[in-house]
N, C-alpha and C positions, 0 to 999 in steps of 0.2 A: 403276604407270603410271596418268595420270588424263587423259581428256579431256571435250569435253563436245561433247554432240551437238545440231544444232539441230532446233529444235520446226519440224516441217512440217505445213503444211495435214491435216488427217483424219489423225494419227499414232495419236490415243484406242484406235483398236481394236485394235491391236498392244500395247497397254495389258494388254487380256484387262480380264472382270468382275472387280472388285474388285481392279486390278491381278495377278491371278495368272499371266499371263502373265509378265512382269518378276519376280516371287519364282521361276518356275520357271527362269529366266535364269540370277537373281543365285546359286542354288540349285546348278544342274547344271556354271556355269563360274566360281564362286567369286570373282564380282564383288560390287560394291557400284551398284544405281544407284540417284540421287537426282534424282528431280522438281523442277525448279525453274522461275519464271517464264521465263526468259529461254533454258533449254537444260537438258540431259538429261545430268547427269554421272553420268560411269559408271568407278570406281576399281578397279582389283584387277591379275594380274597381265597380261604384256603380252599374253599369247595370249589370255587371258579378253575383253580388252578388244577387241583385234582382233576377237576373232570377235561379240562386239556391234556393234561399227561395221557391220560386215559385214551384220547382220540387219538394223539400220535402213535401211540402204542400199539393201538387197534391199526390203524390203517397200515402200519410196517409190517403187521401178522398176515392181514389179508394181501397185501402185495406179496408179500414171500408163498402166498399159497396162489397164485396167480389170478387173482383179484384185481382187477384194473376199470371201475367204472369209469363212467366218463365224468365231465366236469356236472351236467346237469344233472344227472344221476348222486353225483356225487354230492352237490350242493343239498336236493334233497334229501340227501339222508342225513347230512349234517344237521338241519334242519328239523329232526325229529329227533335228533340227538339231545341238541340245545333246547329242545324245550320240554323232553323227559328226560329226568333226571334218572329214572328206572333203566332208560332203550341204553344202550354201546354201539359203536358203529360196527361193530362185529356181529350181534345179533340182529339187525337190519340185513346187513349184508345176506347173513346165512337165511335167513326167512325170505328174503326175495329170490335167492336161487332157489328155496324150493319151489316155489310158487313158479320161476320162471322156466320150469324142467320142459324141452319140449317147442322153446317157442324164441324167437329170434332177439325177442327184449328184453330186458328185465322190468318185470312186474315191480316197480319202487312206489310206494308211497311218496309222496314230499311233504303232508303237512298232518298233523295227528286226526283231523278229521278223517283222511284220504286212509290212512291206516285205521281208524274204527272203522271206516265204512267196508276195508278188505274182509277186516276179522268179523264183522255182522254178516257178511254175506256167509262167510265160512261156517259160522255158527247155526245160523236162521236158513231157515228152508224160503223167508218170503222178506226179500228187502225194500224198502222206499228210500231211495237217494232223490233229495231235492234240492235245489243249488243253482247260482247261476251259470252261465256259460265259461267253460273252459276250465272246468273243476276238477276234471276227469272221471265223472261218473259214467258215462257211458264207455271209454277208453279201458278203466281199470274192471268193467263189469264184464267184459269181453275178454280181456286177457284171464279173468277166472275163467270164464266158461272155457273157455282151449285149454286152460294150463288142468280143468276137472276131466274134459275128454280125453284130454293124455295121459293123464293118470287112471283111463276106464273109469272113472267114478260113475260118469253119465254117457248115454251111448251118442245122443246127439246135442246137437243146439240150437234153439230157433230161437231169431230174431225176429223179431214183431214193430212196426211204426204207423202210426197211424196218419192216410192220408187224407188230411183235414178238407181239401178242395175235389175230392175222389169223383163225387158227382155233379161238380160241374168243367173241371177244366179237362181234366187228362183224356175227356174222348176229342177232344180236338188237338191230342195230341198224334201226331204218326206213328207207326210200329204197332206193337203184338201189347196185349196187356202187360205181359213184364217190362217189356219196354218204355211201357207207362209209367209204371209204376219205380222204375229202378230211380231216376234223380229223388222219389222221398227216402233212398232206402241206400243210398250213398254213404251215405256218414259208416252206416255199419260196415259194409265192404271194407273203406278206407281203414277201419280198424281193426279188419279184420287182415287186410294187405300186411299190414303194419306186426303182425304177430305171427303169419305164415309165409310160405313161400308160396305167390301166385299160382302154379301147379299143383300144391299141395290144397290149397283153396278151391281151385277149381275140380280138384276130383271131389273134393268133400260133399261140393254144392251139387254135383252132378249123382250123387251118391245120395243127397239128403241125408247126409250127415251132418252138415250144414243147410240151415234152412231158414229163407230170407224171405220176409212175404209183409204184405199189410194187414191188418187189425183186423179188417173184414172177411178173411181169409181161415180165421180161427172157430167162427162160431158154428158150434158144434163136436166142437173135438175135444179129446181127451187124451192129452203130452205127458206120456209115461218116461220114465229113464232121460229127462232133458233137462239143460240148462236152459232157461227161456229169460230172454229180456224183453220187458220191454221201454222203448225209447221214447222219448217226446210225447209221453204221458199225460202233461199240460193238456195237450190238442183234442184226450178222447173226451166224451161223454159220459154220465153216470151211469148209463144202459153198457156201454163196450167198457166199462173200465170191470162193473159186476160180472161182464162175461168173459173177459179175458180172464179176473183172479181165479174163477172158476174153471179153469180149462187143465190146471193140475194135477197132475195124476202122479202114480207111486213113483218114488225115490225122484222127486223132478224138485227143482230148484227156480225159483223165479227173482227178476230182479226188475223193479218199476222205476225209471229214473222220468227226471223233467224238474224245467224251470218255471213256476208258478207266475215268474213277472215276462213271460211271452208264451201267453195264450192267445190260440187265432183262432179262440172259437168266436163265432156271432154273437154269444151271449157268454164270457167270461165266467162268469158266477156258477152256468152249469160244467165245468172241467170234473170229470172224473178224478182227477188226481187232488185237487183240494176238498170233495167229497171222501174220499177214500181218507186220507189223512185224518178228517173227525168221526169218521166210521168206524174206523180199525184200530185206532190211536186205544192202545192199552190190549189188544188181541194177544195170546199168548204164541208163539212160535214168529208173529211180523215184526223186524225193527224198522227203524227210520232213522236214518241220516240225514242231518241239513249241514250243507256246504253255506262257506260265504267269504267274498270276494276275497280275502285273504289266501284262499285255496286255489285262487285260480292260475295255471302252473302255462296257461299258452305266455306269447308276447307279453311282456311287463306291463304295457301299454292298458293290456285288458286289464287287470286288476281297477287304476286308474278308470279307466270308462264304466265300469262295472260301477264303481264308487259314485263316479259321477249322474250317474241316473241314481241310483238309491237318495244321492242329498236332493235331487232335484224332485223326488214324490212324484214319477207321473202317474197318470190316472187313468185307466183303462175304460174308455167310457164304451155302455152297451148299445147296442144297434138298435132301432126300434123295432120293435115288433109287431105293432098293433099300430091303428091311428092309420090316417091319411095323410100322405105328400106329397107336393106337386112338385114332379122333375119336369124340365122343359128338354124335350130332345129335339131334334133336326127333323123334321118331315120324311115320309118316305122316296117320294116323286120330286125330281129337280122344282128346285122354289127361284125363283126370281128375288132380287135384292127389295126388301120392303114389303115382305108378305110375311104375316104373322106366324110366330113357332109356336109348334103343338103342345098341349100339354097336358099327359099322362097322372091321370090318380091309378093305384096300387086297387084291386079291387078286394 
């Protein structure tokens, strides 16, 4: 089947850079389309074709209704387009503005996992997104909580991270305990920068409307009317992962995200988040999302290194625990060249 589509006023950006949008087209529904002066033929077979008309269609509707995403906005919704034959680019469109009422970005999915995991959250009171880096679970888990506060659904939001080296480094850090504590607790700021106006941020946090804190922070309490995530999940233990799901209270929503292949715990095997997973796994009201490297939407690059450690199987080996080792360290009193180093057993 061959038709040809007409060239409409401002079509170039549905082009994509370097035309990559239209390769991702011709690519994922096995068409052919050719640029020409006069019109946009586009050959292959008839559903292919169909569902190209379809997308021109749609995007000449949302432009005349002042709809203008950007390219990478726009690549992912193509992107769920091409690979439900159910989605339109008009119903993407319209479902990310509502989501994004309120907040400086648009809330888009870009690959159908990243869209389940929106709609799980919306549905479920308790989610587990696990996946590697750059998937946007923690990104797209934050833009819900703002875009549920704006809407009053929930009165606040607290962020939760757990910090894994809490008692041994950060008292040798300078400043106040928050000031300690803030480099584990970055990541959320940044996305939360990224969804609000710094001002509007800053009252919130000053208001505890917003509320940024670590893991150890929670026990004991009981998070009424909240959206609560929590972040690098991997990191807690089977004790703080039981007591954080517990800290639930009426009308509160929670969301557990983390990457299972970067645990820094001492012993790997006890992570709360892969205990939680074969605990819960079939609970009525908890879903679970798993991303993979295919969803990872940072630098192109990532997808690539992502992939590249998965072929390579490393191996996360456990610390000892038990047993005797002899470390050799430096003496503590100035030694002279040719005088034997100390050496410490673990008692």
């Amino acid at each position: 089947m061959k038709i040809a589509l007409e060239i409409t006023p401002n079509l170039e950006p549905l082009f994509g850079t370097r035309d990559e949008n239209l390769r991702l087209i011709e690519d994922s529904l096995g068409v052919r389309i050719d640029l020409r002066s006069d019109a946009v033929h586009v050959e292959g077979s008839e559903d292919g074709v169909v569902r190209v008309r379809r997308i021109f269609e749609d995007y000449e509707i949302l432009r005349r209704q002042g709809i203008h995403p950007h390219n990478g906005e726009l690549n992912g919704m193509l992107r769920l387009v091409v690979a439900d034959s159910a989605a339109s680019l008009r119903s993407v469109a319209e479902a990310s503005k509502q989501r994004s009422a309120g907040i400086k970005r648009i809330v888009q999915p870009r690959s159908l996992n990243q869209r389940r995991y929106i709609e799980a959250i919306e549905q479920n009171d308790m989610v587990f997104s696990v996946g590697p880096a750059g998937t946007g679970k923690t990104y797209l888990a934050v833009a819900l909580a703002v875009a549920a506060i704006n809407a009053k659904r929930v009165s606040r939001i607290v962020l939760v991270r757990p910090a894994v080296e809490a008692g041994e480094r950060l008292g040798f850090l300078p400043g106040t305990l928050q000031e300690k504590i803030d480099p584990y607790l970055r990541p959320l700021y940044d996305a939360l920068f990224d969804m609000l106006d710094i001002d509007r941020v800053d009252k919130m946090l000053d208001r505890n409307v917003i509320e940024v804190a670590p893991l150890a922070f929670m026990r004991g309490r009981t998070l009424n009317d909240a959206f609560i995530i929590l972040d690098e999940a991997q990191n807690t233990t089977v004790e703080q992962m039981k007591m954080f799901l517990t800290r639930m209270g009426n009308n509160s929503k929670a969301v557990i995200t983390g990457d299972i292949t970067q645990i820094d715990l001492p012993n790997p095997r006890k992570s709360g988040l892969l205990d939680a997973i074969n605990v819960l796994n079939g609970v009525e009201g908890i879903a679970f999302c798993h991303f993979e490297e295919s969803d990872v939407v940072r630098h192109p690059l990532i997808q690539r290194i992502v992939r590249a450690y998965e072929s390579g199987q490393p191996r996360q080996q456990e610390l000892p625990l038990e047993g005797s080792i002899s470390v050799e360290v430096p003496a503590l009193e100035d030694r002279t060249e040719g005088q034997p180093k100390q050496t410490v057993k673990p008692q």
